[in-house]
N, C-alpha and C positions, 0 to 999 in steps of 0.2 A: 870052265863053268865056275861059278862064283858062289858059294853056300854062305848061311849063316854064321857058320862057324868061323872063316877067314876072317869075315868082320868084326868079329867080338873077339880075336885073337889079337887083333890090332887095337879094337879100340881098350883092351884090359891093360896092353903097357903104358900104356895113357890116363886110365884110369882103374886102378886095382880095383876090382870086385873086394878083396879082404881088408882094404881100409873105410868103407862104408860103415856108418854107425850102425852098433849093436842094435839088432834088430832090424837094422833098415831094408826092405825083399830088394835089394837090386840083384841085376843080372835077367835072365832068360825068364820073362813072364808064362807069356802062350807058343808054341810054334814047339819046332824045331831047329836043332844046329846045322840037321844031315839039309836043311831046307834049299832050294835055288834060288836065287837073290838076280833079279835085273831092275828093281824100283826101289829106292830106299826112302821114306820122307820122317823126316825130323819135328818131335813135338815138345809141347811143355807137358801137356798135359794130355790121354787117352780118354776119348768122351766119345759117347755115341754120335756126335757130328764130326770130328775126327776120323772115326772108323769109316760113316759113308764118303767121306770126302776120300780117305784112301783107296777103298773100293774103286772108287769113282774115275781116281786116277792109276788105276795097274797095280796097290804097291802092294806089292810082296815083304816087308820090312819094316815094320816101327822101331825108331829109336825115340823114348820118351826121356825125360828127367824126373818126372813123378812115377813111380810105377802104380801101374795099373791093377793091380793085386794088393794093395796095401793091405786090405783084410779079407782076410778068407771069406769064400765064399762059405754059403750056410744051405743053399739048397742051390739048383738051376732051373728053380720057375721063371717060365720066361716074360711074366708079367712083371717080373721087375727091369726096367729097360738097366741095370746095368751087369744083370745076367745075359739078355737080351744080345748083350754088344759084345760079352764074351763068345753068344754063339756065332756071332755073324764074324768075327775075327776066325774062328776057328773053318767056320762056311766060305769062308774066303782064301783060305789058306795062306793067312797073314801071321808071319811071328813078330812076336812085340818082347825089347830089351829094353831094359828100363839102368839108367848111370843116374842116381839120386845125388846120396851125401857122397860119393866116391869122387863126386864131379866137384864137388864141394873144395872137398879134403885135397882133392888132385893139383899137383904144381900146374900151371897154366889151365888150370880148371874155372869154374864158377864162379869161385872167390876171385881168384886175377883177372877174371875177363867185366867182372862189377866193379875193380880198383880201377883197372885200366878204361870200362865208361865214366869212371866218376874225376879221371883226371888225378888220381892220386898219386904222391913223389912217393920217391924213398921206402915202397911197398913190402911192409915184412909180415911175418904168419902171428896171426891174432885167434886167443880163444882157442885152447888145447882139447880136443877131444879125451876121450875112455884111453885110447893107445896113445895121445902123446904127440897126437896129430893134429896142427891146426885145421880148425872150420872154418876159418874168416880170416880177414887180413885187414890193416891197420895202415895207415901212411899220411903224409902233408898236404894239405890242397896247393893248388898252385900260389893263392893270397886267401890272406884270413879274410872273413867275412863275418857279419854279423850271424846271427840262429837264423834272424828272420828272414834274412838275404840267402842264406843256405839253402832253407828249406825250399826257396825259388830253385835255386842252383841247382838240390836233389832234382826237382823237376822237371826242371828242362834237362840234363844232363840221361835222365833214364829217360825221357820222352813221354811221359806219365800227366796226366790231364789234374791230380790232385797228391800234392804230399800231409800228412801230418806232423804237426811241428809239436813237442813234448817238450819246453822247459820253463823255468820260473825267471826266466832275464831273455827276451827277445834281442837284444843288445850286448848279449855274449858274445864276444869272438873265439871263429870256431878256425884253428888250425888242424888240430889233428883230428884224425878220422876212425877209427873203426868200422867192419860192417862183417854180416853175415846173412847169404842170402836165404830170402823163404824167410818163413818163421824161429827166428834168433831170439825172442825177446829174453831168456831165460842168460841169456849173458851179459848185460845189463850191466851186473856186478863187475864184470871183469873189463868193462870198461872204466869203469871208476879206478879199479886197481892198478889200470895201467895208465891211469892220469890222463884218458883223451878228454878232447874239448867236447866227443857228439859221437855216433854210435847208430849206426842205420841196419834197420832191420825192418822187417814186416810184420803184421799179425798181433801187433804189443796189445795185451789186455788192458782196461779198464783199470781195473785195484792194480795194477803192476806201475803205469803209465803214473799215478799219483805218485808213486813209491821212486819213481822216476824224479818228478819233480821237486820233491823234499829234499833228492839228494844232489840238487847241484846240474846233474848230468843232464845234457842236452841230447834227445833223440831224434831222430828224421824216421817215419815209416810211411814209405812206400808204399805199401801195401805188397801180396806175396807174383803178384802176375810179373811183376819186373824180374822175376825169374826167364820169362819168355825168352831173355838173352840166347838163352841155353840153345834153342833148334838152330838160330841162325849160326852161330859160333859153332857149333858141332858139323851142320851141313858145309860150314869153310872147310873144315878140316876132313872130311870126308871125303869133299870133290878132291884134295889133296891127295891123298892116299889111293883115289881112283885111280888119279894119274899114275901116282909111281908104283901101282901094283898091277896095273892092266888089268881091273878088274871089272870094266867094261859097262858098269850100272846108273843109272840115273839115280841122282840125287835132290825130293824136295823135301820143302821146307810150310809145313801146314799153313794153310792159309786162314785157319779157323781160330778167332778169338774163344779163348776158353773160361777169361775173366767172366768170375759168376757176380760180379759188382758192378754196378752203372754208376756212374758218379753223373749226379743230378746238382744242376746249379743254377 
């Protein structure tokens, strides 16, 4: 029999719970460790359509990359549907683990599996975290291109219906790359300092995105759902470890878009 615990025992030397950014709740959201595991499905994101779709499908198991807990709860009135969905996880007897910035920070994590969709050479660790850890990762595209030919590039490359393009020369060529995934804008700077040509991140504010332009620096944002990487990459690696652990479990992968943005054209 296969418990929660086995599986978070594997997936921690993969991705350390204790390099996760200060603050950041990963690890064991709702459930239990002692729990029995035969459905496991993989998400970006824990949203009340997420959970009936688990339900729906058997799964005893959430792996998310956002955690689901981010802020404490304040009361469990269930008129609020995201109290709501903590009771029906718990009615279901569904435990939910949440791998955030750990996934990030982790060698073959988040950051490598966005260099390696984006086609990037030469891939080294960009953007030092609080311990000394990188967040993100930096590397060469395959041929320089223009910002504006990029920002197509970013595009197609994440499979994303719209990118935004952030600089003051559309006709820059962009060789080297920086990115960090989710909402990065705040390193920005450390892109300048490390001399790249462009710097992809999600979430870039307004007054920041100016602050951007003034200074030279080319950015691509995405937006933050090109996180979604995350369920497919992680269910690889699961069905992997099924195998070589005989652990007997079904592994999906949410079917449920959880981007709260339409992009209207």
């Amino acid at each position: 029999m296969t418990k929660v615990i086995d599986i978070v025992e594997r997936l921690r030397k993969d991705f350390p719970e204790d390099i996760a950014s200060k603050g950041d709740p990963v690890g064991i959201q709702i459930g239990s460790f002692d729990q029995k595991v035969t459905n496991i499905m993989t998400t970006l994101d824990v949203r009340p359509q997420v959970v009936k779709e688990a339900v729906e499908k058997g799964v005893d198991f959430i792996i998310s990359h956002h955690p689901v807990m981010f802020r404490p709860a304040k009361n469990l009135d269930y008129s609020d549907p995201q109290n709501l969905m903590y009771a029906d996880i718990i009615k279901n007897g569904i435990t939910v683990y949440s791998i955030h910035t750990n996934s990030d920070k982790a060698q073959d994590g988040s950051s490598d599996w966005e260099a390696e969709e984006l086609g990037l050479q030469d891939v080294k660790p960009f953007a030092l975290d609080e311990d000394g850890i990188a967040i993100g990762r930096k590397g060469v595209l395959p041929k320089a291109m223009s910002a504006y030919d990029f920002a197509y590039y970013v595009k197609d490359k994440m499979d994303i219906k719209m990118s935004r393009l952030i600089t003051n020369d559309n006709d820059k060529m962009i060789s080297t790359v920086g990115l960090i995934c989710g909402d990065g804008g705040k390193f920005w700077r450390q892109a300048l300092e490390d001399k790249l040509d462009a710097f992809i991140t999600g979430d870039v504010y307004y007054h920041v995105g100016h602050d951007i332009v003034s200074s030279g620096l080319t950015v691509i944002d995405p937006g933050h759902y090109t996180e979604k990487l995350f369920k497919y990459k992680l269910a690889d690696r699961l069905r992997e470890w099924n195998k070589e652990n005989n652990w007997k479990i079904s592994v999906e992968i949410s079917e449920v878009t959880t981007n709260p943005f339409q992009d209207l054209f």
